[in-house]
GUVO-730376 format. One line per 4 residues: number of its first residue (from 1); their letters; for each residue x, z, y of N, C-alpha, C. Coordinates in Angstrom, 1 decimal, decimal comma, padded with zeros to 4 digits. Each point is the difference from the previous one (the first is absolute). Layout:
NUM> a> X/Z/Y/X/Z/Y/X/Z/Y  ...
end
This chain:
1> xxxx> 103,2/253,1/042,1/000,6/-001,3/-000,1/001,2/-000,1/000,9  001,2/-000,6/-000,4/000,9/000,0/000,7/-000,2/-001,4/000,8  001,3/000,4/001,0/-000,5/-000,9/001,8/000,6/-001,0/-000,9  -001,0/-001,2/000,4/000,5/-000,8/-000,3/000,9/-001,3/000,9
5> xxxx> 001,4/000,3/-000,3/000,8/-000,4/000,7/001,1/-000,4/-000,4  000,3/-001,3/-001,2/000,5/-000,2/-001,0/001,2/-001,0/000,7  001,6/001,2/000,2/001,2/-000,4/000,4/-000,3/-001,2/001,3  -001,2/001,6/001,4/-000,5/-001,1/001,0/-000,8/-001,2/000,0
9> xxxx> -000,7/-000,1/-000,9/-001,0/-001,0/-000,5/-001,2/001,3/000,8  -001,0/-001,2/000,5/-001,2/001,2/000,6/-000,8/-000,7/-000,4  -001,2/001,1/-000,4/-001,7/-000,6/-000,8/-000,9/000,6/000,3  -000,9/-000,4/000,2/-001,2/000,7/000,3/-001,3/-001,0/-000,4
13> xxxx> -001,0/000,5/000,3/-001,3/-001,0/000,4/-000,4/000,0/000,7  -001,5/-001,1/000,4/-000,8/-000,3/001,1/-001,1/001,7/000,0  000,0/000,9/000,5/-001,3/000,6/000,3/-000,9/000,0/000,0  -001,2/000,8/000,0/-001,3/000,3/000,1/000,0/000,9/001,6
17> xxxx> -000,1/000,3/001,5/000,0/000,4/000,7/-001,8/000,7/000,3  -000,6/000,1/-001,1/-001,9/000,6/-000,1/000,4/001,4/000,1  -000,8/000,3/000,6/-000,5/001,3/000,6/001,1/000,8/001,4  001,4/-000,5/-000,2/000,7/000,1/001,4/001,0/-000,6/-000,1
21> xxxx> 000,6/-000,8/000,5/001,5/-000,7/000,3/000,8/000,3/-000,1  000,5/001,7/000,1/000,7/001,0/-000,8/000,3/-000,2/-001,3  -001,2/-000,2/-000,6/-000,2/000,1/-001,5/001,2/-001,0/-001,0  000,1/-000,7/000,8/001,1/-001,2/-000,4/001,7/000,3/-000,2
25> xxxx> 000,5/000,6/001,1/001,2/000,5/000,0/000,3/001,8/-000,9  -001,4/000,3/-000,3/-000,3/001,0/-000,6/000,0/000,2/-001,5  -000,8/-001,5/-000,5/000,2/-000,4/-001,4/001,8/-000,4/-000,2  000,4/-001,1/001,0/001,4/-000,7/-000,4/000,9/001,6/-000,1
29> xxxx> 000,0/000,8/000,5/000,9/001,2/-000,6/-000,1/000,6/-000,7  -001,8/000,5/-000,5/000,3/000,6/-001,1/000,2/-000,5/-001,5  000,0/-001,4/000,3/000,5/-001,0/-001,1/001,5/-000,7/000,0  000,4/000,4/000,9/001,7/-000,3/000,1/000,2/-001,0/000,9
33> xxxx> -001,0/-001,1/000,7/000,3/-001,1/-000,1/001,0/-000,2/001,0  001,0/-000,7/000,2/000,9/-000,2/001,4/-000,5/-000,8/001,0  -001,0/-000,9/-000,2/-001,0/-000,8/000,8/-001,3/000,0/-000,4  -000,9/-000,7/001,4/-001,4/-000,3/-000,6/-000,5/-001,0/001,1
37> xxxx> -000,9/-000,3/-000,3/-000,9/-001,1/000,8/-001,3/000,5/000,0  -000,9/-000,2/001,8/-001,3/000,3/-000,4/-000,2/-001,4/000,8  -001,8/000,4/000,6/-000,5/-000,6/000,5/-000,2/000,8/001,4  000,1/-000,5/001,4/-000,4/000,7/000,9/-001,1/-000,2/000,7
41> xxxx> -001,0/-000,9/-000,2/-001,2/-000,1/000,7/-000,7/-000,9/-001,5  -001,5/000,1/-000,2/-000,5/-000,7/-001,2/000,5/-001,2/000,0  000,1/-000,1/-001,5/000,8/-001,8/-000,2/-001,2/-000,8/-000,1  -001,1/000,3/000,0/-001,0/-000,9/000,0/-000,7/000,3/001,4
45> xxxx> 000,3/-000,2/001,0/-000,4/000,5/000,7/000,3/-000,7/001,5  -000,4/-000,8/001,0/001,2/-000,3/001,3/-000,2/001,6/001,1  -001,0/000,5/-000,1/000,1/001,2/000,9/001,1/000,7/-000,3  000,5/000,7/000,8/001,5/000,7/-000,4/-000,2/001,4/000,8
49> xxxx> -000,5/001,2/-000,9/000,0/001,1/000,9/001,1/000,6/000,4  000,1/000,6/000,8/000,9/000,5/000,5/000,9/001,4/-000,7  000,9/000,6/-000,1/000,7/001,3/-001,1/-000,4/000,7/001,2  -000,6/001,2/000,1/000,3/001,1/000,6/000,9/000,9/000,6
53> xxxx> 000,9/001,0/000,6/001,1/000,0/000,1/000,0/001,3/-000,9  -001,3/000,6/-000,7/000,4/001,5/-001,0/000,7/-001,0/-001,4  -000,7/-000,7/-000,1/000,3/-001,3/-001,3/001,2/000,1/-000,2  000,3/-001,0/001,4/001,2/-000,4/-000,2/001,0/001,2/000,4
57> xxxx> 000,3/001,1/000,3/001,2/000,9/-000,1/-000,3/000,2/-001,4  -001,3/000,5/-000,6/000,5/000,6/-001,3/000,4/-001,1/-000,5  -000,2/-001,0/000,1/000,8/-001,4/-001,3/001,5/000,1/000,1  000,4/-000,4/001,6/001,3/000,0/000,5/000,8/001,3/-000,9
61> xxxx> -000,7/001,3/000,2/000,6/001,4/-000,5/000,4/-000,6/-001,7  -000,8/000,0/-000,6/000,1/-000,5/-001,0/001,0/-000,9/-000,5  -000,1/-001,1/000,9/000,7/-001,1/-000,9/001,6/-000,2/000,9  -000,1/000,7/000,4/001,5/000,2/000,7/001,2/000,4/-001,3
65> xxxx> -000,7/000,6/-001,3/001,3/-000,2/-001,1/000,2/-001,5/-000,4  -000,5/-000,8/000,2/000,0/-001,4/-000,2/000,7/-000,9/000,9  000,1/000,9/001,2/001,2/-001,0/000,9/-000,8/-001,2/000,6  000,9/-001,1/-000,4/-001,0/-001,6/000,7/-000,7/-000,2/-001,3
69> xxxx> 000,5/000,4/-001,4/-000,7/-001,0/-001,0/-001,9/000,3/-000,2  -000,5/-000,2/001,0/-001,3/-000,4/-000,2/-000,5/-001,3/000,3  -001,2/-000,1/000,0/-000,4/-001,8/000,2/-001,5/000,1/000,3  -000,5/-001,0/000,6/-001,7/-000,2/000,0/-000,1/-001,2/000,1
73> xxxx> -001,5/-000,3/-001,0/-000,4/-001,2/-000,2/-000,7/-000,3/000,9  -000,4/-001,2/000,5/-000,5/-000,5/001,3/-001,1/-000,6/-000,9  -001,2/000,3/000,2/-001,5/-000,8/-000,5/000,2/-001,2/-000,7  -001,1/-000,2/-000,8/000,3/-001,6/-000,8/-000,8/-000,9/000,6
77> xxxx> -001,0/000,6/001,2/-000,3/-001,0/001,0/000,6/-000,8/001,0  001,3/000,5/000,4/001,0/-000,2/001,5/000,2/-001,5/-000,9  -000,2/-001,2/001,0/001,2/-001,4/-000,2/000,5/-000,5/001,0  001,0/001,0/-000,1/000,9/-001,0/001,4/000,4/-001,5/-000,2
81> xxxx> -000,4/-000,6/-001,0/000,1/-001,4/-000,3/-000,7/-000,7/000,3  -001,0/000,4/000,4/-001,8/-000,5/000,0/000,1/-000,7/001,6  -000,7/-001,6/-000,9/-000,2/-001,1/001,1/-001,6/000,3/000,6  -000,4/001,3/000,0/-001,5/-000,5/000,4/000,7/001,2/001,3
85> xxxx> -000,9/-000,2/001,0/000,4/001,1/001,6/-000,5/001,1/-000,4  -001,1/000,4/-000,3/-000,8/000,9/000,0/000,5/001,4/-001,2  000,2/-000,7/-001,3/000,8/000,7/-000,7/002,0/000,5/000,3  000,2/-001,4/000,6/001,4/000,7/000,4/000,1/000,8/001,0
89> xxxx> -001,3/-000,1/001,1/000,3/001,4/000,8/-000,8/001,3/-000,7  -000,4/-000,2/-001,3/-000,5/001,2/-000,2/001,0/000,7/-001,0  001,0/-000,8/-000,4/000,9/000,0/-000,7/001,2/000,9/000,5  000,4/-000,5/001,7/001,0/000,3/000,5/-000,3/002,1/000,6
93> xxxx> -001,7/-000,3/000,4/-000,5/001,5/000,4/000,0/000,7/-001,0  000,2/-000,5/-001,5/000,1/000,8/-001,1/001,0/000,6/-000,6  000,9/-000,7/000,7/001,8/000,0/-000,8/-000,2/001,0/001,3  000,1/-000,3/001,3/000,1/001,3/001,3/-000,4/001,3/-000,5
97> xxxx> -001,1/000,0/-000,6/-000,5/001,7/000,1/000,4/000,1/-001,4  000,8/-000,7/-000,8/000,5/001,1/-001,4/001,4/000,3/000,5  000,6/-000,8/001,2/001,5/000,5/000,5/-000,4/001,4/001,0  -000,8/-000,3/000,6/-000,5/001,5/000,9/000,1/001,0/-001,0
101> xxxx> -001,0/000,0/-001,3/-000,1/001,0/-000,8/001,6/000,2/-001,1  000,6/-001,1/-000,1/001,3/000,3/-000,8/000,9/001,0/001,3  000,1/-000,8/001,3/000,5/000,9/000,8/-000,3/001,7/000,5  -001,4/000,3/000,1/-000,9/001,6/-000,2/000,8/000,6/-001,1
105> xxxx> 000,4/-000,8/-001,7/000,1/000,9/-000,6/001,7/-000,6/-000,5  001,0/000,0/000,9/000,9/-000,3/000,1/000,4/-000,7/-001,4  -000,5/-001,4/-000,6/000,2/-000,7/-001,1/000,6/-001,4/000,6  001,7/-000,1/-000,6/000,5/-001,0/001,0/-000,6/-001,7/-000,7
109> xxxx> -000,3/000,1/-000,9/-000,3/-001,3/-000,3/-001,2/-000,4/-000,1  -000,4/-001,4/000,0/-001,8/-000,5/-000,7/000,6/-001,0/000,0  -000,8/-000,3/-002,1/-000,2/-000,8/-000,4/-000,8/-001,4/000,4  000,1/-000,7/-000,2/-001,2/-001,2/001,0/-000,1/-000,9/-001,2
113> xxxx> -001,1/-000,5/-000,4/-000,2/-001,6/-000,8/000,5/-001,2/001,0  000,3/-000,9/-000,6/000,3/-001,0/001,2/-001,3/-000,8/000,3  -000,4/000,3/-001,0/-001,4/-001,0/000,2/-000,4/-001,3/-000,9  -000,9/-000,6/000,5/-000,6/-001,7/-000,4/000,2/-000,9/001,1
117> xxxx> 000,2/-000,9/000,4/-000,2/-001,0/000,8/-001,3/-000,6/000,2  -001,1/000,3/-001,0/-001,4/-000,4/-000,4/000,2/-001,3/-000,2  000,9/-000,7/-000,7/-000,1/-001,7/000,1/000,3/-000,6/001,0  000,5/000,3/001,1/000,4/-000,3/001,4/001,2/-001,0/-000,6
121> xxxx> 001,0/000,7/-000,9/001,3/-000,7/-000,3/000,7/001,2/000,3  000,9/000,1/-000,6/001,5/000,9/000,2/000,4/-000,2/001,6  000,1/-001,1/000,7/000,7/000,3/001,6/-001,1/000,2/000,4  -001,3/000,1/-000,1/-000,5/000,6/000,5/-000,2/001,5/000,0
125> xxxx> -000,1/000,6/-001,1/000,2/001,4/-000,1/001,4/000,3/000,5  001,3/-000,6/000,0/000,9/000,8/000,4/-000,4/-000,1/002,1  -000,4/-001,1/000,1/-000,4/000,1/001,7/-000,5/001,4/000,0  -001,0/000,1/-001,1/-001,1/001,4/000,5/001,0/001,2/000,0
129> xxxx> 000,9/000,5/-001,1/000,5/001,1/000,0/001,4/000,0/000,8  000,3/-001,6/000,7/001,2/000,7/000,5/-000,8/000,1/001,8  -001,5/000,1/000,0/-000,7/000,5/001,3/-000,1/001,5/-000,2  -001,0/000,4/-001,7/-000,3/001,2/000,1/000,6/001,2/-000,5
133> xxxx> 001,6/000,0/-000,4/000,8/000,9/000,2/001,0/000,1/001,1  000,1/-000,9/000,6/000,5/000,6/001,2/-000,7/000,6/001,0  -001,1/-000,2/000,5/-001,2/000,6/000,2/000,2/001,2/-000,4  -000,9/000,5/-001,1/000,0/001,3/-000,6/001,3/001,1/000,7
137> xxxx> 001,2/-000,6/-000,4/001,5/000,5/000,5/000,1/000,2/001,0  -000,5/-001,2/001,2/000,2/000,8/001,4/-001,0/000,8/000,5  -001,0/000,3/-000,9/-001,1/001,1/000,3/-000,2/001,5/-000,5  001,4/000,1/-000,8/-000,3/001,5/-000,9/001,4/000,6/-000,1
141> xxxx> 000,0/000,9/-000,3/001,0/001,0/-000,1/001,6/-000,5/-000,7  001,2/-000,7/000,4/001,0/000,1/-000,4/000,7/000,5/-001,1  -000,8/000,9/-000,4/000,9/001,0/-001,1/-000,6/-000,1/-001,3  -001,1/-000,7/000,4/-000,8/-000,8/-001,5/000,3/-001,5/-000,3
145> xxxx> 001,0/-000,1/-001,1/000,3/-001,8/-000,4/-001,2/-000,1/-001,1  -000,3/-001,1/000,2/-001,2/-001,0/-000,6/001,0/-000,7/-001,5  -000,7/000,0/-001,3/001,0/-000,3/-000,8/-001,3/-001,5/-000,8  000,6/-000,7/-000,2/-000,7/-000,9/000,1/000,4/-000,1/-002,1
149> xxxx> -001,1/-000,2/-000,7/-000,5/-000,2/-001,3/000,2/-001,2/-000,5  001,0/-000,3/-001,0/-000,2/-001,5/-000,8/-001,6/000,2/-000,7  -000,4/-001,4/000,3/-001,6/-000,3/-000,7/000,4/-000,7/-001,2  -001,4/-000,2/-001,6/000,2/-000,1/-001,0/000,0/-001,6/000,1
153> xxxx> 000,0/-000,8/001,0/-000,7/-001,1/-000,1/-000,7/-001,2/000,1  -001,2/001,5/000,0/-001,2/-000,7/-000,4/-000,7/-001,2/001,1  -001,1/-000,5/-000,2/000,0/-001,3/001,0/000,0/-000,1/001,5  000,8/-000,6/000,9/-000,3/000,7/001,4/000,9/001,2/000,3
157> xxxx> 000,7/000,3/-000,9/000,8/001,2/000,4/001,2/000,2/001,0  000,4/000,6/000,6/001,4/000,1/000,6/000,6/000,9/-000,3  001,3/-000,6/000,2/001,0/001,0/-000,8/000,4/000,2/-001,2  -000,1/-001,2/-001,1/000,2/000,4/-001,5/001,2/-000,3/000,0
161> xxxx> 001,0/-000,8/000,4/000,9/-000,4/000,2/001,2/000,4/000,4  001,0/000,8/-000,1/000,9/000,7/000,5/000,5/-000,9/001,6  -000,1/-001,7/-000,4/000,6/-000,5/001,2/-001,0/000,3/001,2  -001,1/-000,4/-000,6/-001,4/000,7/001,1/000,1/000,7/000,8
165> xxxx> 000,7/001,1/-000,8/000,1/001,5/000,9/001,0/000,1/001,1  000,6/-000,7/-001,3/001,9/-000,5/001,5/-000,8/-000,3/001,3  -000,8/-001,4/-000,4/-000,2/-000,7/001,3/-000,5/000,6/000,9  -000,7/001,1/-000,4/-001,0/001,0/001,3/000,5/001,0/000,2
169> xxxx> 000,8/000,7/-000,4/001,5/001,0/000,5/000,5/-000,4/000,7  000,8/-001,5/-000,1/001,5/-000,6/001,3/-001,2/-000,6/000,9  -001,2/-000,2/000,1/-000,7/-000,6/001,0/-000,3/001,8/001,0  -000,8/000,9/-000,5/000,0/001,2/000,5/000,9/000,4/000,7
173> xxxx> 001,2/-000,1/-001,3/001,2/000,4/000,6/-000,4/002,0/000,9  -000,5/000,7/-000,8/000,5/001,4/000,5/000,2/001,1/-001,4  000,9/000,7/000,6/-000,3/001,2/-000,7/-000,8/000,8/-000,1  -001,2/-000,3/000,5/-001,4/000,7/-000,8/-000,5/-000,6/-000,8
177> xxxx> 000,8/-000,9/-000,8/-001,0/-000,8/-001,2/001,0/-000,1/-001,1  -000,3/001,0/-001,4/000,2/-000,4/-001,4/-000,5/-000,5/-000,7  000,4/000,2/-001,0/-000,5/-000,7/-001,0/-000,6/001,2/-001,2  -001,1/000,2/-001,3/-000,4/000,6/-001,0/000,1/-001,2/-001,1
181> xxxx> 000,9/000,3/-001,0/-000,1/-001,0/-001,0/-000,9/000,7/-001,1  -000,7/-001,1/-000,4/-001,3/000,6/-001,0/000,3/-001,0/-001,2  000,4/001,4/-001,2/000,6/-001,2/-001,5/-001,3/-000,8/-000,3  -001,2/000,5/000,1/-001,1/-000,8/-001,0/-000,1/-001,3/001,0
185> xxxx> 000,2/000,4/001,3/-000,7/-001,4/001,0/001,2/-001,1/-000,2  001,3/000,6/-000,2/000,9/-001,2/-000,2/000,2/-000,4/-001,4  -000,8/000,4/-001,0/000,1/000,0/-001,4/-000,7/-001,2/-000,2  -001,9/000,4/000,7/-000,2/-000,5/000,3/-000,5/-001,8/000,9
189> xxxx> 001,3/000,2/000,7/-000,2/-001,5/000,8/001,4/-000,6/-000,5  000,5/000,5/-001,5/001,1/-000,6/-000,3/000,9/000,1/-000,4  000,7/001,3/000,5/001,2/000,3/-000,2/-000,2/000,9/-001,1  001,1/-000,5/-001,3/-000,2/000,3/-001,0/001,2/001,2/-000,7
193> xxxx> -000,6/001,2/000,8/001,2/000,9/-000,1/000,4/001,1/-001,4  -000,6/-000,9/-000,8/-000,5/000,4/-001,4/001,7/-000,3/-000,7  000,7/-001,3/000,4/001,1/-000,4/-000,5/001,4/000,4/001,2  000,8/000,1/-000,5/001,6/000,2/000,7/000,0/-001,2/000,9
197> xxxx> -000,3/-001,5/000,0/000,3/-000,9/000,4/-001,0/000,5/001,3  -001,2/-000,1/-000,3/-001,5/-000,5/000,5/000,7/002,0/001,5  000,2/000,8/-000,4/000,1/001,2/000,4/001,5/-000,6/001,6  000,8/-000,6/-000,8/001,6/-000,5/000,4/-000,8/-000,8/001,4
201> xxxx> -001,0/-000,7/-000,2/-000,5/-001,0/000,6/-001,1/000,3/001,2  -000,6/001,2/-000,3/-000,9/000,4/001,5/001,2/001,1/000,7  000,7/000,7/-000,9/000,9/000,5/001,3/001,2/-000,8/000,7  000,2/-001,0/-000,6/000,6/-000,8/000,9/-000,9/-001,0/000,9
205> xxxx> -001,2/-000,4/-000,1/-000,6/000,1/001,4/-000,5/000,9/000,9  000,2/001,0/-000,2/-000,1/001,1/000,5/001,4/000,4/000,7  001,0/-000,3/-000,5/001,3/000,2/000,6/-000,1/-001,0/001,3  -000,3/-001,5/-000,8/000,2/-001,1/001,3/-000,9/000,1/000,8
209> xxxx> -000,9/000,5/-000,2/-001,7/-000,2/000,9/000,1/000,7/001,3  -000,1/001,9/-000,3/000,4/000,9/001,4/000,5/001,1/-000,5  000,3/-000,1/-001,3/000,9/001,5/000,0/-000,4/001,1/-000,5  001,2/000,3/-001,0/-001,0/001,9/-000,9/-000,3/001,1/001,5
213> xxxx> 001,1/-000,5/000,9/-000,1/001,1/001,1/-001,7/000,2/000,5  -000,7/-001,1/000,0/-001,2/-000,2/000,6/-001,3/000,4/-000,8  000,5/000,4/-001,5/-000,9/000,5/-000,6/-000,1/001,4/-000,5  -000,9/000,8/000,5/-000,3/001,6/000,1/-000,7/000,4/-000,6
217> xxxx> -000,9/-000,8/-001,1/-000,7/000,7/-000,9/-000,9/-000,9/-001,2  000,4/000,3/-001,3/-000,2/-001,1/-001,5/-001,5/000,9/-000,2  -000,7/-000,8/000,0/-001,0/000,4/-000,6/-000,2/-000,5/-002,1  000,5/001,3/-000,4/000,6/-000,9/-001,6/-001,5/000,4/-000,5
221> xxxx> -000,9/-001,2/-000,6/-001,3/000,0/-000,5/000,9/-001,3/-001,2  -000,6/000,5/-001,1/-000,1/-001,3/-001,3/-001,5/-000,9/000,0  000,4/-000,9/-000,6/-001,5/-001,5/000,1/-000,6/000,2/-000,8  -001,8/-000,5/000,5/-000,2/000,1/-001,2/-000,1/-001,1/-000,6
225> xxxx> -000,2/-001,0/000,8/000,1/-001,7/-001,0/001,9/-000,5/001,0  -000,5/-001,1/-000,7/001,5/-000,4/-000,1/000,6/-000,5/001,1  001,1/-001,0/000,1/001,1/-000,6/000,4/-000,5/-000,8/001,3  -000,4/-000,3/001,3/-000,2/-000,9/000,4/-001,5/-000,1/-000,4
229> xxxx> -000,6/000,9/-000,2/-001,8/000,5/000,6/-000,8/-000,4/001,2  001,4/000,7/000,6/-001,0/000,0/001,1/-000,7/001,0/000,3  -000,4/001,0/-000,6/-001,0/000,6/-000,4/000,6/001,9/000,6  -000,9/000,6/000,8/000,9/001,4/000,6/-000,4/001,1/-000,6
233> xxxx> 000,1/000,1/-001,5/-000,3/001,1/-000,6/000,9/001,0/-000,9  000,0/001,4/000,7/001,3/000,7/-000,8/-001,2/000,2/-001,3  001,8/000,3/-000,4/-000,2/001,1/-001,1/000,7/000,6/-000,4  -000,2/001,4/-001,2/001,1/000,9/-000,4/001,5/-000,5/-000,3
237> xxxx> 001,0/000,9/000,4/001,3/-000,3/000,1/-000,1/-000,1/-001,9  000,7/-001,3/000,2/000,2/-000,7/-001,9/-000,3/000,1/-001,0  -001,9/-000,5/000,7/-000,6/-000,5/-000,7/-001,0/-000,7/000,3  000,7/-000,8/001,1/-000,3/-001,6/000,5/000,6/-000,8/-000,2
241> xxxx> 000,3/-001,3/000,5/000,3/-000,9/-000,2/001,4/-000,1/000,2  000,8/000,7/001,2/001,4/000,5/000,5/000,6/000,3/-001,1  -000,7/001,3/-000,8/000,5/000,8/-000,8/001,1/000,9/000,1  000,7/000,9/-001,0/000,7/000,5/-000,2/001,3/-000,7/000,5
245> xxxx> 000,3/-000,8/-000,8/001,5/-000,9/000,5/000,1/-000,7/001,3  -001,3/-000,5/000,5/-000,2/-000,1/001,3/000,2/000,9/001,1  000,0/001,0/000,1/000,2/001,5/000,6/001,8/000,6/-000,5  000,2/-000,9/-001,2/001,7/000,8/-000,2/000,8/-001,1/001,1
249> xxxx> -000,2/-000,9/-000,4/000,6/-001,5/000,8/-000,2/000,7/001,7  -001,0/000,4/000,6/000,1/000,7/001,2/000,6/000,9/000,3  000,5/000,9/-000,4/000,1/001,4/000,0/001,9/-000,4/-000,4  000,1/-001,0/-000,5/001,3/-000,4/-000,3/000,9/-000,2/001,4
253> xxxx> -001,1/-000,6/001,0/000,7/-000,6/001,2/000,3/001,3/001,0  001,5/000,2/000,1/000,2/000,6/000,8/-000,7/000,7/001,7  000,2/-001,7/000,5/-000,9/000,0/001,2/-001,3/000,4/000,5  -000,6/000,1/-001,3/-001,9/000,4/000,3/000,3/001,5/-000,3
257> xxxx> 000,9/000,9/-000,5/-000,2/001,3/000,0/000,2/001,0/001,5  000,2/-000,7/000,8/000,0/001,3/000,7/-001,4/-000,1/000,6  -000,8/-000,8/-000,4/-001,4/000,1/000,3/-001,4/000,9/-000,1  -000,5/-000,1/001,0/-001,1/001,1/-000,3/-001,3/-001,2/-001,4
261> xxxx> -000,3/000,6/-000,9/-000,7/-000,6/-000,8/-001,4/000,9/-000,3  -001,1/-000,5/000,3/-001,6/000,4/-000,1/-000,7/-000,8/-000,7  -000,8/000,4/-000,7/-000,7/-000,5/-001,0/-001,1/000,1/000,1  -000,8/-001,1/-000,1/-001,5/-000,1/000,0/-000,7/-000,4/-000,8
265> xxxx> -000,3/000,9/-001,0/-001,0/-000,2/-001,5/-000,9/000,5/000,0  -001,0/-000,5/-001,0/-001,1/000,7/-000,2/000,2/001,1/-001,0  -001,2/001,3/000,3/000,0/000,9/-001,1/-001,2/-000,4/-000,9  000,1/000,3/-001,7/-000,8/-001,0/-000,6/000,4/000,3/-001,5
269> xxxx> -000,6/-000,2/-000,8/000,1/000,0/-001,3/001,4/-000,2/-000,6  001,1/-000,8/000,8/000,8/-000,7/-000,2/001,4/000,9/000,2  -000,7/000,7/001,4/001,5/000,9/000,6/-000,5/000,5/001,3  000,8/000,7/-000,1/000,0/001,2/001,5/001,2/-000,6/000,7
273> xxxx> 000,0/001,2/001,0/001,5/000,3/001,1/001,7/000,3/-001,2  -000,8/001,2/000,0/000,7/000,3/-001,0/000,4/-000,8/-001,5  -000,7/-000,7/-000,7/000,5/-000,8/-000,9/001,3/-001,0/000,5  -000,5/-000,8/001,6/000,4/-000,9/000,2/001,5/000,8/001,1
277> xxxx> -000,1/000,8/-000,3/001,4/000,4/000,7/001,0/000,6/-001,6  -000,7/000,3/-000,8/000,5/000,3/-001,1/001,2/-001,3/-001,1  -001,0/-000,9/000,6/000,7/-001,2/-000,6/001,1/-001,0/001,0  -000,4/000,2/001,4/001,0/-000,1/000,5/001,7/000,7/000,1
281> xxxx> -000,2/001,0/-000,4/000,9/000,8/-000,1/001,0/-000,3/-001,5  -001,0/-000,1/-001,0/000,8/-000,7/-001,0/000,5/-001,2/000,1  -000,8/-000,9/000,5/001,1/-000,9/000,2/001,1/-000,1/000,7  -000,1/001,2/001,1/001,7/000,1/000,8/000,9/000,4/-001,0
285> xxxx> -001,1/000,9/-000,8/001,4/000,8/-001,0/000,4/-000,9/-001,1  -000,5/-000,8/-000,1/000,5/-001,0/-001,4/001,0/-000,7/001,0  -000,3/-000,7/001,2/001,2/-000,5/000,7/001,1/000,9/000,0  000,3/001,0/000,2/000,8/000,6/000,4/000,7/000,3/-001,5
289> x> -000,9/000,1/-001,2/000,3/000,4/-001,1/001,2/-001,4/-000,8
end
């Protein structure tokens, strides 16, 4: 397969890291991919074991053709939003030891959910995460930025909102904090990037909000139900709810291409890796065609 790296456009997927942590930067080359995403400590999991230091040279060795474009997902347990104590400090020890382990195996970014508020109210969740990422920050390695995830939503959520995200970036206020834009979660909670208008309209709050500079990695997933769901469930690139033309209307905008873009689908009766890189590719080429 050729590298897929279409006029600097970078793609890859989320990983499988079973049986060694190597295994991940091992599959993304012999499949071309210019990026990838894993997980560094179990996503179901708050224990966070530690990388070893044989681990981590052979990963480093490895994924050193990759440069900075790698990524790690931070658990789907961590809520740095979370109004209850007990969960946000287990939250903040959890986000700590997946930066320890991003740091072992020299991976400069992690992904983070922003969270739920649990019903608290929105100022209350933003009180919580603008406690438990600065925390986290002044406890872990510098050379790892925390990239913070638009959410689909759903009830209690933080962050569906592009201005949301503004508000907890200029409050932070550092350079260890981006942003991961994810098509299905803003498809999702709204933004209807399916049309030229609806497309015209989240990148200009995105321009006014905090900036393409601030965002380092699209996670491009298609929906599987519709418009303002709510609902955080990928599916195969166009043949969700996004679709086909939803994906050309992106790929249209100058400014999201020099981005690193990962995909997170399922494998399934429906589509593979491969299908769903197959069809992305066509659609660049019909743009360009």
């Amino acid at each position: 397969m050729d590298k897929l790296d279409f006029n600097g456009i970078k793609f890859g997927f989320h990983l499988s890291i079973a049986g060694n942590i190597s295994n991940a930067p091992k599959e993304a080359l012999s499949m071309g991919y210019s990026t990838f995403q894993i997980f560094v400590s179990n996503p179901r999991s708050w224990n966070v074991k530690a990388i070893d230091e044989n681990s981590a040279s052979e990963f480093k060795k490895i994924a050193h053709a990759f440069k900075k474009n790698i990524f790690a997902h931070a658990p789907y347990l961590a809520n740095p939003s979370s109004t209850k104590i007990e969960i946000l400090k287990k939250s903040i020890d959890l986000l700590k030891g997946n930066i320890d382990n991003c740091s072992m195996l020299g991976i400069p970014y992690l992904v983070v959910h922003i969270g739920s508020h649990l019903g608290s109210g929105y100022r209350a969740g933003i009180n919580s995460i603008l406690k438990s990422i600065p925390n986290v920050l002044d406890n872990t390695d510098n050379n790892v930025t925390i990239l913070l995830e638009n959410s689909s939503g759903y009830k209690n959520s933080m962050g569906s909102k592009i201005n949301e995200i503004a508000e907890i970036l200029e409050n932070i206020n550092s350079e260890r904090v981006g942003v991961c834009i994810d098509t299905c979660h803003a498809f999702a909670a709204g933004y209807d990037i399916r049309t030229h208008d609806g497309m015209n309209l989240f990148m200009s709050e995105i321009d006014n909000g905090f900036g393409f500079e601030k965002i380092k990695l699209i996670h491009l997933n298609d929906a599987k139900f519709d418009c303002n769901s709510g609902l955080d469930r990928h599916w195969h690139i166009g043949l969700g709810k996004i679709g086909a033309e939803g994906f050309s209307n992106f790929f249209k905008m100058n400014k999201i291409k020099s981005k690193c873009f990962v995909m997170e689908l399922p494998i399934d009766e429906y589509g593979d890796n491969n299908k769903n890189l197959t069809t992305i590719k066509s659609i660049i080429h019909s743009i360009k065609n």
